[in-house]
N, C-alpha and C positions, 0 to 999 in steps of 0.2 A: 330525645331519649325518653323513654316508655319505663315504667316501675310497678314493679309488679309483686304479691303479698306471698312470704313465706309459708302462707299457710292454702295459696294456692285455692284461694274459693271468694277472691273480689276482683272488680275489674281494674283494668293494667290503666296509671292514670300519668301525667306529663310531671315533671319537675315541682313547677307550681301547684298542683294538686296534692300531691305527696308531702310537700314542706305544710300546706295549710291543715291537711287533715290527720298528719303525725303518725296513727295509726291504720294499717288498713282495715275497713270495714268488716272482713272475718277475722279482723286481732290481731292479722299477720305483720312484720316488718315491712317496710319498704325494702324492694333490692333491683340493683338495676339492671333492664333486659341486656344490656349487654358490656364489655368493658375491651376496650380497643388500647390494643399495649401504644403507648408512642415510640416515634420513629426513633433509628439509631443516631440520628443527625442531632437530637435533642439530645439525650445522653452525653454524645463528642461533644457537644459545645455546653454543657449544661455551667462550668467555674466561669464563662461569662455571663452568664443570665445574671438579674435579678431575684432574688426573692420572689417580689411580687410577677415577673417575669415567670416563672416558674411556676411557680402558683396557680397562675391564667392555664396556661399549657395543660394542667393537671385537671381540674375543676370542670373546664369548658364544656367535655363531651355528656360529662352528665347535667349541665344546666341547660343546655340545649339554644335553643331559641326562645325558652321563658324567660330571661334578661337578656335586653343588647350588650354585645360586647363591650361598648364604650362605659356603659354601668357594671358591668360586672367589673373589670376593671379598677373600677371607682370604688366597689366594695370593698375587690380585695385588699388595694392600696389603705383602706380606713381598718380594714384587719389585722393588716401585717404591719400594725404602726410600733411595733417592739422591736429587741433584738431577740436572735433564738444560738446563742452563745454555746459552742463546745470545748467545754474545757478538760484538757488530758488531768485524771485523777493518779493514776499509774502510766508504767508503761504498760501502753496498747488498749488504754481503758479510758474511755472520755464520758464524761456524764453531759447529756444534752440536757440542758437547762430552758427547759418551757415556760420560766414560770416570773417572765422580765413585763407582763401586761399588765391592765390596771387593776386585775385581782389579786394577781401575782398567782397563779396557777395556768395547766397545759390551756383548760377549756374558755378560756379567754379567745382564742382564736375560733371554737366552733360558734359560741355563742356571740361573740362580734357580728360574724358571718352568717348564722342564721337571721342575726336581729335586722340586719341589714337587706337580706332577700326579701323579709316580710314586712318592714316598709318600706319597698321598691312595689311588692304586692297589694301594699294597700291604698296607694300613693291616691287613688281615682275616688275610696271607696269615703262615704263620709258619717253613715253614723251606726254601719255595719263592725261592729267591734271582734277582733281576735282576743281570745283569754287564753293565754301560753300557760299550759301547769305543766308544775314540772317536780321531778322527789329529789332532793339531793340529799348525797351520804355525806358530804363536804364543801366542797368547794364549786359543783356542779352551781348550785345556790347563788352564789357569790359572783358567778361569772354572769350565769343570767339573768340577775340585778341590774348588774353594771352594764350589761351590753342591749337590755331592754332599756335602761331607764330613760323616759321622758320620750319613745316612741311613739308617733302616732298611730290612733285605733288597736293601740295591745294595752293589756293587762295581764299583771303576770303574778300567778297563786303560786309560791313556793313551798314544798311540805317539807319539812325536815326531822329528823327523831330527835325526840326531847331530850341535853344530856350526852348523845352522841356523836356532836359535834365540836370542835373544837370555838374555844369563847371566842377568836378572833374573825373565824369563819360564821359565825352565827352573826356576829355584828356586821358582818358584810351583805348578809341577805335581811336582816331587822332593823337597819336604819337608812336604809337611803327615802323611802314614802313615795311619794307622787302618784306612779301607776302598777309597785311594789309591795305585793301584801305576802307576810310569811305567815303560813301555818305552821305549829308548836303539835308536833302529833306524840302521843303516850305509845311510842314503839320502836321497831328498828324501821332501818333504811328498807325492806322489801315490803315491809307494812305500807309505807308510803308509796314505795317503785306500784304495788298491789290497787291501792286508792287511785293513783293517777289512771290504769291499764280499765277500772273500772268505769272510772268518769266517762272515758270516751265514747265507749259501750253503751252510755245510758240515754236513751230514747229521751227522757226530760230535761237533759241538758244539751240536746243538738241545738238549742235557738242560742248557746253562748260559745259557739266558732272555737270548738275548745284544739289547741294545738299544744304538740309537747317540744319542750327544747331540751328535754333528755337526748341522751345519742340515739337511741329508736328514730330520731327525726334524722334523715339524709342531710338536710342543713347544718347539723349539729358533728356528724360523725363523720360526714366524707372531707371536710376540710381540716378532719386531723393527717389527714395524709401528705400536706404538704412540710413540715417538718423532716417525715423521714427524709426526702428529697434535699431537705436542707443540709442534711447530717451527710449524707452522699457527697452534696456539690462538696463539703470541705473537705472527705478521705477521701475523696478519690483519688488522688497523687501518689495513695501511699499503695496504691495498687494490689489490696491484701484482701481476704474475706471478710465478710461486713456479718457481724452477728448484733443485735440488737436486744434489748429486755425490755418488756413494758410492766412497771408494778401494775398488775388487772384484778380489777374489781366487777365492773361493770361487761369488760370485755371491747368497749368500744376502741379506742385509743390502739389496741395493739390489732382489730379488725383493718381499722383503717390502715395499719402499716403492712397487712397481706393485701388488701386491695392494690397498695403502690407498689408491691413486688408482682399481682398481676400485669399492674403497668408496664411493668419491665425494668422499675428499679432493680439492681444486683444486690436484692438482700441475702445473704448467705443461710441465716438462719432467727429465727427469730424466738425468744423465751419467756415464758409466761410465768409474770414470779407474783406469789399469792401468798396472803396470811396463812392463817390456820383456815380460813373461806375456802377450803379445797375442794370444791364442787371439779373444778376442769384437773389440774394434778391427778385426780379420783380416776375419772375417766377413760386418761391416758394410759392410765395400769389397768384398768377393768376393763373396759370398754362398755362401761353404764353409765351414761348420764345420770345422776342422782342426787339433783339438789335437797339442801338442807337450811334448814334456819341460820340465818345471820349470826353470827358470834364479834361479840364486841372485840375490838383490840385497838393499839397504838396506832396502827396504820388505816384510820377510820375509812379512809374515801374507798378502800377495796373489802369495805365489810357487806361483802353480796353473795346470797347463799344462790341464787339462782342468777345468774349473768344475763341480760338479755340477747346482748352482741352475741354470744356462742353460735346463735343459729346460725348466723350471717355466716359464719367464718366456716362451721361445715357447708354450707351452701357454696362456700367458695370451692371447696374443695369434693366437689359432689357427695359428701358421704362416705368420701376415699378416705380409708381412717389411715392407711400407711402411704397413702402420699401425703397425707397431713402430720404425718408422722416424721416424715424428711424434711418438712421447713420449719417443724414445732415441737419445742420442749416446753413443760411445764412442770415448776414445782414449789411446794408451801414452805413457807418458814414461820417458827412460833415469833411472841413478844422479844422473849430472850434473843435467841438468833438476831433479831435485827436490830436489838441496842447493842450486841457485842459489836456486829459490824458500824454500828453507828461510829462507836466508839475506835476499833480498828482504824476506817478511812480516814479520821479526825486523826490520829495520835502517828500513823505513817507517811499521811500526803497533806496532813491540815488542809484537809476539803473536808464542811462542812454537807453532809445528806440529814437529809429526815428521813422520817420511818420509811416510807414508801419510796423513796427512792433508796434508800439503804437494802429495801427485802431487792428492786432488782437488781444492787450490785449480787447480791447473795446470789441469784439466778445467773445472772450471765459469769460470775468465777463458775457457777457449779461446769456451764457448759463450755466454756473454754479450757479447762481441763482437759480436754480434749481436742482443742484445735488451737493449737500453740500458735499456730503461722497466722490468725484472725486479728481482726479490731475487734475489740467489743463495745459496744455503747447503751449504757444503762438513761434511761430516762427520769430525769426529777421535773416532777411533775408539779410541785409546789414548793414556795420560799419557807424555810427553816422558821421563820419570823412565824408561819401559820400551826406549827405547832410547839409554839416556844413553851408551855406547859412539860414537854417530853424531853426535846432538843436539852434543855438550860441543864435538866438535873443528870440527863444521861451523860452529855459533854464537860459540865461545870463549864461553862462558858455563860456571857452574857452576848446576846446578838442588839444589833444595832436598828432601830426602828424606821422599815424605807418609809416615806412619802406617801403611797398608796396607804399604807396599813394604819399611820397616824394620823387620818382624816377620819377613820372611821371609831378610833378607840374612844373617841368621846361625846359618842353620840349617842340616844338613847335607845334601848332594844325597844322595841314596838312589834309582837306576835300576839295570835289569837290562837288558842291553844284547844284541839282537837282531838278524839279519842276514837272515832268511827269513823264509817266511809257516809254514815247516814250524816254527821256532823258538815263533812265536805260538801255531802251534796246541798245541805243545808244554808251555806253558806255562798254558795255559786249558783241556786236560786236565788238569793236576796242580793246579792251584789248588784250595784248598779252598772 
């Protein structure tokens, strides 16, 4: 499998080249030369597969022959070491719960699975070092802490905006150490997403192997699509329209889930539920692309004025804006709206959503309104526990502290706090 830059002016490079270099050399995305739906046989039999069974199936065509089968394998199985739980909220309404790993958020599974590709990649190499940067708005942070930490030949620069992240999420990427360093930047999340897209760029930092574990990296973003596949194998009995919601921020998370409906997953329809970040909602009524600066709110990790994924997911759809228009809604919801719903789903069905899973219940009622005879499955993307500052006072409830999250409350924050791209580069010159 061959990959090739959305911006159509670098050359087409293999698996491994793509995961190492993050970006392509004219700026572009990775995407991949081509995507072969699976057979029907797969599908019929998919309620006995495995998981990781599945998984494999999905994955394979774009890893190619850059890992042996028996290794990829071996990944997947050390990725998909969670459960990925759907539990009926209403009826005809189940919230798939991504968020059972050791961050307790969806991106525990790409960042597993990248961290894993890239030292299988470096396994030979011995004082050639990778520097993984990466900008998270959330949780992105947290997951590729956990899923780098203590790999060998990486080092991993995490940016994050100062204040805009939640205190539980912050202590996930500022206390683990070893091969973990966070940057404290004085901005929002595309200030940071902006510094990382620069780094890459810069002629005097190609000697530090810089790679991104944002979704931008094919590592990071195509192994979201094993989930949808997950949510599948279990309605499928009920033999009805399968509509899905992804709270989108970034864009990557609900890309991957049209990628697995080119597979040939039966998604019926899929919806894009956004804060006040209405950059794509904008779109879909205008037909301009027109991003805008980041606006803080409740629902941080989809505080993105310009999404990077969008390209990808027009690219899926050649620019066809009304075939894109037949598998995709999208629409914003304010602060309000999504603690009323917060508060609704708790006080009707006691299931307990966070923000960002609460705007896509918002999203998928909006579109089921119109298609009665559907499932619909809204995605929580993260443990209530990660934003218990909002959860506590919107529900008055107290939540109960998992395991993962009380290893990190009492450890010390440890960032280096950053104001320019000149500071970064500054500091990924001196690094050892």
């Amino acid at each position: 499998m061959k990959y090739y830059s959305l911006n159509h002016n670098a050359p087409k490079v293999a698996f491994q080249e793509a995961v190492i270099q993050g970006l392509a050399q004219d700026k572009g995305l990775y995407f991949p030369e081509q995507i072969i739906p699976l057979s029907e046989a797969f599908f019929d039999s998919i309620e006995q597969r495995s998981n990781a069974e599945i998984a494999f199936e999905v994955i394979q065509q774009f890893v190619g022959d850059a890992i042996p089968n028996s290794v990829l394998k071996t990944i997947i199985e050390d990725t998909l070491c969670f459960d990925f739980p759907l539990v009926e909220v209403e009826q005809n309404i189940y919230a798939l719960e991504l968020y059972h790993g050791p961050t307790m958020a969806f991106k525990d599974v790409g960042a597993r699975f990248m961290a894993r590709c890239l030292a299988y990649f470096n396994k030979d190499k011995n004082d050639n070092k990778n520097t993984v940067l990466v900008a998270t708005s959330g949780d992105t942070g947290g997951a590729v802490a956990s899923g780098f930490l203590g790999v060998s030949g990486v080092e991993v620069v995490i940016l994050y905006p100062s204040g805009k992240v939640s205190d539980i999420q912050e202590r996930q990427l500022t206390t683990l150490g070893q091969n973990i360093t966070a940057l404290e930047v004085d901005g929002f999340f595309d200030d940071c997403q902006d510094m990382v897209k620069k780094a890459f760029l810069d002629e005097d930092l190609k000697h530090k192997n810089l790679t991104s574990a944002n979704s931008i990296n094919i590592a990071r973003w195509l192994p979201q699509m094993f989930y949808f596949f997950f949510a599948y194998k279990a309605l499928k009995k009920q033999n009805k329209p399968l509509v899905i919601a992804c709270p989108s921020g970034n864009f990557g998370n609900i890309c991957a889930g049209i990628m697995a409906k080119k597979l040939g997953l039966p998604i019926a329809h899929f919806v894009a539920a956004t804060n006040v970040n209405d950059t794509v909602p904008r779109f879909l009524e205008n037909g301009k692309y027109d991003p805008k600066p980041s606006i803080a709110t409740i629902s941080n990790a989809m505080d993105v004025g310009n999404p990077s994924n969008f390209i990808r997911i027009q690219e899926l759809y050649a620019n066809d804006l009304k075939a894109f228009e037949n598998d995709f809604s999208a629409f914003a919801f304010t602060d309000e709206a999504t603690q009323e719903a917060m508060k609704s789903i708790y006080k009707n069905n006691q299931y307990i959503a966070e923000p960002h899973g609460a705007v896509g219940y918002l999203g998928l009622k909006k579109v089921l309104k119109n298609s009665e005879n559907s499932i619909g499955v809204f995605l929580e993307t993260a443990h209530p526990i990660k934003f218990l500052d909002i959860v506590t006072p919107v529900l008055n409830i107290q939540l109960q502290v998992p395991k993962q999250i009380e290893s990190v409350l009492n450890k010390e924050k440890v960032s280096i706090k950053i104001s320019s791209y000149e500071d970064l580069k500054t500091f990924l010159i001196n690094q050892n």
